[in-house]
PyMOL commands that place a pseudoatom at each C-alpha (Angstrom):
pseudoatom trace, name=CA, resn=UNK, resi=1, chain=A, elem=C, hetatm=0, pos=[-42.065, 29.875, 36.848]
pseudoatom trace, name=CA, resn=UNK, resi=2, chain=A, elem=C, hetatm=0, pos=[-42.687, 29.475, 32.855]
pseudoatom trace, name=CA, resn=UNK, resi=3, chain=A, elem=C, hetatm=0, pos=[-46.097, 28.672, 33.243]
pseudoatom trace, name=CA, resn=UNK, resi=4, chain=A, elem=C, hetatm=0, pos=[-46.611, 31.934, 35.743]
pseudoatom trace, name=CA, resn=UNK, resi=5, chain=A, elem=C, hetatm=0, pos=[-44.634, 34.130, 32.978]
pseudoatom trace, name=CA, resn=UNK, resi=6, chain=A, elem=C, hetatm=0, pos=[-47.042, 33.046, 30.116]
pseudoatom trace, name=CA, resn=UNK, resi=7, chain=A, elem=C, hetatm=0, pos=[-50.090, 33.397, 32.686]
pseudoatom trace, name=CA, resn=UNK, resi=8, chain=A, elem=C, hetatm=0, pos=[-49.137, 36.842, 32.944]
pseudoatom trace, name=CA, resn=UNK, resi=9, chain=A, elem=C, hetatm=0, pos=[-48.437, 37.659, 29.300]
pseudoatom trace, name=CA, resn=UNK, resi=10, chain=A, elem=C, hetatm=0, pos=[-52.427, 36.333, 28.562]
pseudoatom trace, name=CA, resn=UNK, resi=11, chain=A, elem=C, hetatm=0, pos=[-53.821, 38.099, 31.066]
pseudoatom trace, name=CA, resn=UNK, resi=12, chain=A, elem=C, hetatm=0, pos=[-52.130, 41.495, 29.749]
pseudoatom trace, name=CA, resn=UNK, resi=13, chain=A, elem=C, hetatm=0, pos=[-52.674, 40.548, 26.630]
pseudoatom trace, name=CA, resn=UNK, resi=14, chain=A, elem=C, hetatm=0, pos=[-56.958, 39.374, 27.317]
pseudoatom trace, name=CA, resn=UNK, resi=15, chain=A, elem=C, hetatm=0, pos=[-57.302, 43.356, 29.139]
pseudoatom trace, name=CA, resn=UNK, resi=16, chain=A, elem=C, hetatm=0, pos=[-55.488, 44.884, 25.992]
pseudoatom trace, name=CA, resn=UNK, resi=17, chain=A, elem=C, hetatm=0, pos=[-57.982, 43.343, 23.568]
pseudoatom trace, name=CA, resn=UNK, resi=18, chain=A, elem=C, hetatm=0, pos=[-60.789, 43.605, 26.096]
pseudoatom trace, name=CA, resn=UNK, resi=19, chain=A, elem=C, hetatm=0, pos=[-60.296, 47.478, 25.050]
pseudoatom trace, name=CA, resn=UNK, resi=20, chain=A, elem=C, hetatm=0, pos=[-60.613, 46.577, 21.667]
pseudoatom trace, name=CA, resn=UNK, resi=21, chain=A, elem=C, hetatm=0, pos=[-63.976, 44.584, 22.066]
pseudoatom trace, name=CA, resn=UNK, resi=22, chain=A, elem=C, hetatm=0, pos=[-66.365, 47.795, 22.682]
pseudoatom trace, name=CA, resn=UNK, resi=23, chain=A, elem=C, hetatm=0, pos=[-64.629, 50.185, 19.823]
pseudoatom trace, name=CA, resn=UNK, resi=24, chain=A, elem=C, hetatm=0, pos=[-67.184, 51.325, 17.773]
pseudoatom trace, name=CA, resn=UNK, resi=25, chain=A, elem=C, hetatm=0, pos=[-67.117, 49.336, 14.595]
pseudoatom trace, name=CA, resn=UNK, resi=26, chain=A, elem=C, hetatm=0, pos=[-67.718, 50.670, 10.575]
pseudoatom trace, name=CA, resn=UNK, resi=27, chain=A, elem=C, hetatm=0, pos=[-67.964, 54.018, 10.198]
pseudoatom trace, name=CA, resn=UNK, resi=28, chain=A, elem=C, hetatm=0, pos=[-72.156, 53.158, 8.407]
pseudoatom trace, name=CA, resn=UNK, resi=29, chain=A, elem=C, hetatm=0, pos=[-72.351, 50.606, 11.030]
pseudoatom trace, name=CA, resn=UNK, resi=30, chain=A, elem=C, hetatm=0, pos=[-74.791, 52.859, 13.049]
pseudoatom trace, name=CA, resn=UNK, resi=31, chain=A, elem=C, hetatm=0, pos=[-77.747, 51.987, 10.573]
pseudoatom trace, name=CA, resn=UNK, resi=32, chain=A, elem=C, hetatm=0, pos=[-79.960, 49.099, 11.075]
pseudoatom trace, name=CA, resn=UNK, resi=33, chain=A, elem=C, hetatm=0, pos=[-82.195, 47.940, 13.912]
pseudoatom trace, name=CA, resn=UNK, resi=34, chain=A, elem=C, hetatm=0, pos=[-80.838, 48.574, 17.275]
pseudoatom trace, name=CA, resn=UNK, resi=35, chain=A, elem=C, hetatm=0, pos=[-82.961, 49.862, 20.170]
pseudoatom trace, name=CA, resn=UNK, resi=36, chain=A, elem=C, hetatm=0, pos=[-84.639, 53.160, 20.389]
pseudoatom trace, name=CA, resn=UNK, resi=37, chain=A, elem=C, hetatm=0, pos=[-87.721, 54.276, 19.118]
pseudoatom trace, name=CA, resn=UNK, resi=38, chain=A, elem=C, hetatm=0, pos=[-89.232, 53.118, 15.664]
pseudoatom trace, name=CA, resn=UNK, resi=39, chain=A, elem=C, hetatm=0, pos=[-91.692, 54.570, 13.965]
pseudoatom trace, name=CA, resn=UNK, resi=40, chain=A, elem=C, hetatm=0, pos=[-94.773, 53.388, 15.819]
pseudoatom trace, name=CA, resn=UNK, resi=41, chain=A, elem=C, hetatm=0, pos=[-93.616, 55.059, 18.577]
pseudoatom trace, name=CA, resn=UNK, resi=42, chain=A, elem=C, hetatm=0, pos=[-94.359, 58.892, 17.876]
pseudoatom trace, name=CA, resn=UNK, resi=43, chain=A, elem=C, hetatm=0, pos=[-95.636, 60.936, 20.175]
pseudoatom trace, name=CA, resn=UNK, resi=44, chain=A, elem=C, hetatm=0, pos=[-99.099, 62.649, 18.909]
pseudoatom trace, name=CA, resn=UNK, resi=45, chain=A, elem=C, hetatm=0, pos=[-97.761, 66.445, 18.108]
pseudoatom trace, name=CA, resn=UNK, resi=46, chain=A, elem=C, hetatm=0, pos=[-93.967, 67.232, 18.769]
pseudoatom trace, name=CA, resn=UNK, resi=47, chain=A, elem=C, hetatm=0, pos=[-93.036, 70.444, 16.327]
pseudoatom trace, name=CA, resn=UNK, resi=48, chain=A, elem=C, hetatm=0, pos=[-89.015, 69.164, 16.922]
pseudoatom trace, name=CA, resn=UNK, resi=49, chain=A, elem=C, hetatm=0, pos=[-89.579, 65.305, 16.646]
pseudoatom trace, name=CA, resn=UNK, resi=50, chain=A, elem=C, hetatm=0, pos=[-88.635, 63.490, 14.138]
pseudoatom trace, name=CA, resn=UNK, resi=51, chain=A, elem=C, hetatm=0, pos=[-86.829, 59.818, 12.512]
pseudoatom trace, name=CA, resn=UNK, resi=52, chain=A, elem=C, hetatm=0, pos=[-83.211, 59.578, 11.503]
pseudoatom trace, name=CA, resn=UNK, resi=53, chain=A, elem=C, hetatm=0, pos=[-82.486, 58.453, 8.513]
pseudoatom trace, name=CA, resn=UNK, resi=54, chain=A, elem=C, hetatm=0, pos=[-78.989, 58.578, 8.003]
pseudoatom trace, name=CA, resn=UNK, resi=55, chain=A, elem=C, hetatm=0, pos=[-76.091, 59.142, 10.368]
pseudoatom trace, name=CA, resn=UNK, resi=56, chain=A, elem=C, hetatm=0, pos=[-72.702, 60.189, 8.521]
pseudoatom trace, name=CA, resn=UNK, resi=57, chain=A, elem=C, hetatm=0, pos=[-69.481, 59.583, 10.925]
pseudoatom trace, name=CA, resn=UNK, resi=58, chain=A, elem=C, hetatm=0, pos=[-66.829, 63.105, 9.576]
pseudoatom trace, name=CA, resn=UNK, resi=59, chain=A, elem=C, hetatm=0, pos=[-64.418, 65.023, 10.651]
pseudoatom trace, name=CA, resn=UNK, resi=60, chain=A, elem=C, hetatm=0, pos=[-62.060, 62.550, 13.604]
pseudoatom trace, name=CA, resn=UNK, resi=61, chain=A, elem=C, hetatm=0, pos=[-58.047, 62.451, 13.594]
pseudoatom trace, name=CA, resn=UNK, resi=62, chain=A, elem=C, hetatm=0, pos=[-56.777, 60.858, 10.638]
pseudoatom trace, name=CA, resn=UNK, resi=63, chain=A, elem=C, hetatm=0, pos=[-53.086, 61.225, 11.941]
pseudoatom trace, name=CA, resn=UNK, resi=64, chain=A, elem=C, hetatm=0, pos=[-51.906, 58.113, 12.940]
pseudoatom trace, name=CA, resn=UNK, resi=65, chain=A, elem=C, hetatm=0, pos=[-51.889, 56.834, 16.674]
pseudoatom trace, name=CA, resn=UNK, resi=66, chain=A, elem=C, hetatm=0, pos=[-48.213, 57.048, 17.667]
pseudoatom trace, name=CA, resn=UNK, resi=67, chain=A, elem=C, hetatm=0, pos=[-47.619, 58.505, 21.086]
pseudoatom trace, name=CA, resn=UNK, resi=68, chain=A, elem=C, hetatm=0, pos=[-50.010, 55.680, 22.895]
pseudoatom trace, name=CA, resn=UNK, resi=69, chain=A, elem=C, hetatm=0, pos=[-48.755, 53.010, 21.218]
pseudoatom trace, name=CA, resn=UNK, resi=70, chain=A, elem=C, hetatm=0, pos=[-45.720, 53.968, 21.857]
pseudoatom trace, name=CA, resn=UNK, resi=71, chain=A, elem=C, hetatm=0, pos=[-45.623, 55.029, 25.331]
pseudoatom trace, name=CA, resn=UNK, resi=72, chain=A, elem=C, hetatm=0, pos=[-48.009, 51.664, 25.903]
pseudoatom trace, name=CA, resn=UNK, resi=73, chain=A, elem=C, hetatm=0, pos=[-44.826, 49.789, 24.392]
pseudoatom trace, name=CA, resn=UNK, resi=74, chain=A, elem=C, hetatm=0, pos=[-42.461, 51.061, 27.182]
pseudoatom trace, name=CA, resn=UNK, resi=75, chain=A, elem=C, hetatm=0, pos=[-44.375, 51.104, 29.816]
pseudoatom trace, name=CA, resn=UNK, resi=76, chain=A, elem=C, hetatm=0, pos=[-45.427, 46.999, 29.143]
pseudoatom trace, name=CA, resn=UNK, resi=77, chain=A, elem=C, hetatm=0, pos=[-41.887, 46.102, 28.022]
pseudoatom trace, name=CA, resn=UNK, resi=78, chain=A, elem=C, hetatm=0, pos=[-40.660, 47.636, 31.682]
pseudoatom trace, name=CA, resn=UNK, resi=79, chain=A, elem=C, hetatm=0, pos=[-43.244, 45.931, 33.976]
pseudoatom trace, name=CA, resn=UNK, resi=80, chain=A, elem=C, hetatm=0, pos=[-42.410, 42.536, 31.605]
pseudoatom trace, name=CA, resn=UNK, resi=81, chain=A, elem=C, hetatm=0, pos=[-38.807, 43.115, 32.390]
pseudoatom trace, name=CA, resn=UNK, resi=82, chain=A, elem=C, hetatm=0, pos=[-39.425, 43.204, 36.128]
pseudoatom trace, name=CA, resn=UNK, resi=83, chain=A, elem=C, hetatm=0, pos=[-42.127, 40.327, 36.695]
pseudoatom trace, name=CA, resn=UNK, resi=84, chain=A, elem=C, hetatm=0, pos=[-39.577, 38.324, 34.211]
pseudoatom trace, name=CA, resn=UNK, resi=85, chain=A, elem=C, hetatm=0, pos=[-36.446, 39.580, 36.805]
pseudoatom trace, name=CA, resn=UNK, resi=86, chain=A, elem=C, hetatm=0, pos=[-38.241, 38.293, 39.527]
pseudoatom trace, name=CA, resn=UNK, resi=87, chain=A, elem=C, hetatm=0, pos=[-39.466, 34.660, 37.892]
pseudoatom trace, name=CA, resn=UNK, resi=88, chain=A, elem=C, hetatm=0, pos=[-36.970, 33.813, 35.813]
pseudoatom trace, name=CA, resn=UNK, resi=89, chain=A, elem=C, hetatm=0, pos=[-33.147, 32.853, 35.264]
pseudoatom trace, name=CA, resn=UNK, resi=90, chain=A, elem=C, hetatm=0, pos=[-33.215, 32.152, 31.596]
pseudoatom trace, name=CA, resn=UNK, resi=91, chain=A, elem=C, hetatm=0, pos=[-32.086, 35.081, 29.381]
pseudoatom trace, name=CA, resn=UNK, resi=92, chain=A, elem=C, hetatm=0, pos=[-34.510, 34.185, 26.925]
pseudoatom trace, name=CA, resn=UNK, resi=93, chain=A, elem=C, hetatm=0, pos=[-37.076, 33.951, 28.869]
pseudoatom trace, name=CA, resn=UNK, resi=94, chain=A, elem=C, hetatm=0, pos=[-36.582, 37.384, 29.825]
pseudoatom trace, name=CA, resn=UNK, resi=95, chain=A, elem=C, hetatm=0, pos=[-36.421, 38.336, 26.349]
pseudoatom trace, name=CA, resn=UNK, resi=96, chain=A, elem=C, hetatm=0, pos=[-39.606, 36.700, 24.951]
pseudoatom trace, name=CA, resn=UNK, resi=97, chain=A, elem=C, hetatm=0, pos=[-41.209, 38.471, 28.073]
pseudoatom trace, name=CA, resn=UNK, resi=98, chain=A, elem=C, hetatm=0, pos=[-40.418, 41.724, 27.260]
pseudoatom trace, name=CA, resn=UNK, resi=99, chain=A, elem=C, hetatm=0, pos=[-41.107, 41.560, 23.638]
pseudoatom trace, name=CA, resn=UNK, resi=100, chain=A, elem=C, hetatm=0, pos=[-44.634, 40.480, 25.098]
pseudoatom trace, name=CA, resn=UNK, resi=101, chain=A, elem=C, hetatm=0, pos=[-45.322, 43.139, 27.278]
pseudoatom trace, name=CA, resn=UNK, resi=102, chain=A, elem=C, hetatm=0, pos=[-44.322, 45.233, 24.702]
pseudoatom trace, name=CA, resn=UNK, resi=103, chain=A, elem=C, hetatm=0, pos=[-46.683, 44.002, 22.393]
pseudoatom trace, name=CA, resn=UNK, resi=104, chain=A, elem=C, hetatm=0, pos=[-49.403, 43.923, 24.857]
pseudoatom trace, name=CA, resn=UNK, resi=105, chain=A, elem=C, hetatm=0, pos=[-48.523, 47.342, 25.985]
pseudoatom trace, name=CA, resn=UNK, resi=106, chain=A, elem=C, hetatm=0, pos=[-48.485, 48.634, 22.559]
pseudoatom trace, name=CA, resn=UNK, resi=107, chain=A, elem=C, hetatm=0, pos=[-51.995, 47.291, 21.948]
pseudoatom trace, name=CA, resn=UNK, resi=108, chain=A, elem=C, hetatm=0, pos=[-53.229, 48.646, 25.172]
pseudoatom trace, name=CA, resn=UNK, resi=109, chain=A, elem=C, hetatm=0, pos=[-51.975, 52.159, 24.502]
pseudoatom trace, name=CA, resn=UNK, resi=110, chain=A, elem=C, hetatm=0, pos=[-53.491, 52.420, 21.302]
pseudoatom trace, name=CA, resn=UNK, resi=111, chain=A, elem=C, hetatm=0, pos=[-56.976, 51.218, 22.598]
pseudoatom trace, name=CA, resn=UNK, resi=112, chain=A, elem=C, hetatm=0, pos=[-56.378, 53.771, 25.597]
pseudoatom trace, name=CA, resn=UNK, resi=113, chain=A, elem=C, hetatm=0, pos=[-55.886, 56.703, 22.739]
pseudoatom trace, name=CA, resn=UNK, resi=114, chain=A, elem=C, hetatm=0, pos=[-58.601, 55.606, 20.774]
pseudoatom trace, name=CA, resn=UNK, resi=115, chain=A, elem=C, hetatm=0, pos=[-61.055, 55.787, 22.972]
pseudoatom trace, name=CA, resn=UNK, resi=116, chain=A, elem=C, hetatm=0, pos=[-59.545, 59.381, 24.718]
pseudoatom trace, name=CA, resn=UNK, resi=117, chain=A, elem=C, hetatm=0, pos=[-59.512, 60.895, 21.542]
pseudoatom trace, name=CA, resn=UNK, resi=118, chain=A, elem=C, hetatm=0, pos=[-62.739, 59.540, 20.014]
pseudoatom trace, name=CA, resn=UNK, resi=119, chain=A, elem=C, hetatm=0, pos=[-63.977, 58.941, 16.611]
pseudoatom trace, name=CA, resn=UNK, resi=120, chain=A, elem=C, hetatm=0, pos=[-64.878, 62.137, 15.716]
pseudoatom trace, name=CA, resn=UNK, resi=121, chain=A, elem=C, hetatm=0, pos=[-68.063, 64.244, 14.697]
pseudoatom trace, name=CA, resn=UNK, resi=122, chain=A, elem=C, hetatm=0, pos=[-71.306, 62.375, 13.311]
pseudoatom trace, name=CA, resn=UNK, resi=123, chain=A, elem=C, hetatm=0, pos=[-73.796, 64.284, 10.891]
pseudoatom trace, name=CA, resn=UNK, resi=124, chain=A, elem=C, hetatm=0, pos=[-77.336, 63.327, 12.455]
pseudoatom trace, name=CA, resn=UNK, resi=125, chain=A, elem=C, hetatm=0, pos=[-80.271, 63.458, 9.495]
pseudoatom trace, name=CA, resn=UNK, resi=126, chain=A, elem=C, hetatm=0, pos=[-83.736, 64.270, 10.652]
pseudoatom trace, name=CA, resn=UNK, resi=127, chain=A, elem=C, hetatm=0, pos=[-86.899, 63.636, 8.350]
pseudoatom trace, name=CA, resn=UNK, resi=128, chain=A, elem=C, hetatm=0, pos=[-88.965, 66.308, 11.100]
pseudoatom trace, name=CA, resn=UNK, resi=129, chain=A, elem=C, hetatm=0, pos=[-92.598, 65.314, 11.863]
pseudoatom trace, name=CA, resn=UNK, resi=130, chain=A, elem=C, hetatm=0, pos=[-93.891, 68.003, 9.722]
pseudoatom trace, name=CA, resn=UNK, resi=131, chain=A, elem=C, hetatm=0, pos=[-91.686, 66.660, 6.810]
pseudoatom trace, name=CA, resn=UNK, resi=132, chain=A, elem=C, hetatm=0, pos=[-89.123, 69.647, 6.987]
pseudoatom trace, name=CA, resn=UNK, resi=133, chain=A, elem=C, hetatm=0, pos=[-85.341, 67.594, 6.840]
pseudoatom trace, name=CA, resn=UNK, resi=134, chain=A, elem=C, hetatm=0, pos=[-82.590, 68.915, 9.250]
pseudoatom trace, name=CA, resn=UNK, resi=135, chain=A, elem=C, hetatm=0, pos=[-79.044, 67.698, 9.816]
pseudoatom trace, name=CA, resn=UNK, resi=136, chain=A, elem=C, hetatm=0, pos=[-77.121, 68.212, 13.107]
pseudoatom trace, name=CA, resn=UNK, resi=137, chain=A, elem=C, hetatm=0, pos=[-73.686, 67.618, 13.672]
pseudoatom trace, name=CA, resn=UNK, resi=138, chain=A, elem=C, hetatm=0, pos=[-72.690, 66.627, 17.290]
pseudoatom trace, name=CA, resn=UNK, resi=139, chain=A, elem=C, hetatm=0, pos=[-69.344, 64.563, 19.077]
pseudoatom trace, name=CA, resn=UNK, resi=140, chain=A, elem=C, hetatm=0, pos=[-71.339, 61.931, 20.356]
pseudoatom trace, name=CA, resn=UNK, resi=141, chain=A, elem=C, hetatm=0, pos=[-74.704, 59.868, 19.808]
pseudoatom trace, name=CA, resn=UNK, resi=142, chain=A, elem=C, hetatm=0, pos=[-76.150, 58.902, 22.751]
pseudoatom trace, name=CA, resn=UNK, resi=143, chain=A, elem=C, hetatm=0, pos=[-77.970, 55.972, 21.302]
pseudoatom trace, name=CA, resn=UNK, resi=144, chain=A, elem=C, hetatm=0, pos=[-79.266, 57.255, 18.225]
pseudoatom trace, name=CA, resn=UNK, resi=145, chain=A, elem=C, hetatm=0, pos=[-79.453, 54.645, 15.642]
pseudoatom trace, name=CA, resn=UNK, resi=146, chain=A, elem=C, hetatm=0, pos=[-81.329, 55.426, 12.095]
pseudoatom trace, name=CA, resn=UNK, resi=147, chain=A, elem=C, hetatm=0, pos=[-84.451, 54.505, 12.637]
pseudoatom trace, name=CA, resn=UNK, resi=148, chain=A, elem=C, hetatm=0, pos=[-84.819, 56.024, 15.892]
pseudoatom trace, name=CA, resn=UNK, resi=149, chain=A, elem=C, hetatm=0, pos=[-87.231, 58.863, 16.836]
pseudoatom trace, name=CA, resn=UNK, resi=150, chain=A, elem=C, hetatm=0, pos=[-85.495, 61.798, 18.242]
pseudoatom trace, name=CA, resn=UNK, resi=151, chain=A, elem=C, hetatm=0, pos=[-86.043, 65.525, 19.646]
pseudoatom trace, name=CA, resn=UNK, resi=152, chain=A, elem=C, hetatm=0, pos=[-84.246, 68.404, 18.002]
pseudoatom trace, name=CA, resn=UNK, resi=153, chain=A, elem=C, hetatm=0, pos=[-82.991, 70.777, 20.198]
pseudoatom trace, name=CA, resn=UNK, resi=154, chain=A, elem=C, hetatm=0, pos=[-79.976, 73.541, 20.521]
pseudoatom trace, name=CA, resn=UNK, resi=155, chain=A, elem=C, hetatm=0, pos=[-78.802, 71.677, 17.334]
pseudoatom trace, name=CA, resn=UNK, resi=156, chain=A, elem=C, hetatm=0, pos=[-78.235, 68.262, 18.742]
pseudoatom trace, name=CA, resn=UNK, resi=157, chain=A, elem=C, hetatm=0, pos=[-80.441, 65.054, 18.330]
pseudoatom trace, name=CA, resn=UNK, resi=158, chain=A, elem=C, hetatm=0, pos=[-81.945, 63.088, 21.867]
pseudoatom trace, name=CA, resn=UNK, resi=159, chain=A, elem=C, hetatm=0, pos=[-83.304, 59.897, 21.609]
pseudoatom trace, name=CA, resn=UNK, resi=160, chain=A, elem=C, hetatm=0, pos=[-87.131, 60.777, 22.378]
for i in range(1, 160): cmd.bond("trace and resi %d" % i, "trace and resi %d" % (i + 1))
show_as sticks, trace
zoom trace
């Protein structure tokens, strides 16, 4: 029964971290190497091609996560409750479990808004084939690393 308890608590506590794992890290962590194109991969005459060379995250929520974490914290600290109802005579038992499903929950539910609400807006700067310099704003990447040759078009940057 103990050993099925903490079996459980891991488990929900490996998927809320798992969330954690593919969060987008620094916002000037976008810089670098990475895949996409380089520079010895231009095509011969694009008029809207061009290399990044700097990606700014702005703009996101800066208000602080409360209503996932939160909700996340009674939603695990319920389904501990039950699983420890079911396995378990000990009071304490029961306690430790539900102060672990609330944790886990918590951390889940705070992943969960994370990722819902995103990171934000990300200024996208273009040296342009011609030399011209542009900067688009846009929600999401789609790859685009600096360094990477993109297309310019309807004011948003596509890996080309």
């Amino acid at each position: 029964m103990k050993h099925r308890l903490l079996a459980t608590a891991a488990i929900a506590a490996s998927i809320a971290l798992a969330g954690c794992a593919t969060s987008p890290g620094s916002s000037s962590g976008y810089g670098g190497g990475g895949y996409g194109g380089g520079y010895n991969s231009r095509p011969a005459n694009c008029y809207d091609c061009g290399t990044v060379t700097r990606i700014e995250a702005v703009g996101g929520n800066n208000n602080p996560n409360i209503a996932g974490p939160l909700i996340g914290g009674v939603v695990g600290a319920v389904a501990a409750k039950e699983l420890a109802r079911r396995n378990t005579d000990s009071e304490g038992r029961r306690n430790v479990a539900i102060g672990a499903g609330a944790v886990g929950g918590a951390v889940a539910g705070n992943a969960i808004q994370n990722r819902v609400e995103g990171s934000g807006q990300y200024n996208v700067h273009v040296r342009m084939q011609d030399g011209r310099t542009t900067v688009v704003s846009q929600s999401d990447l789609g790859g685009i690393r600096e360094g990477s040759y993109v297309r310019v078009q309807n004011g948003r940057a596509y890996v080309y």
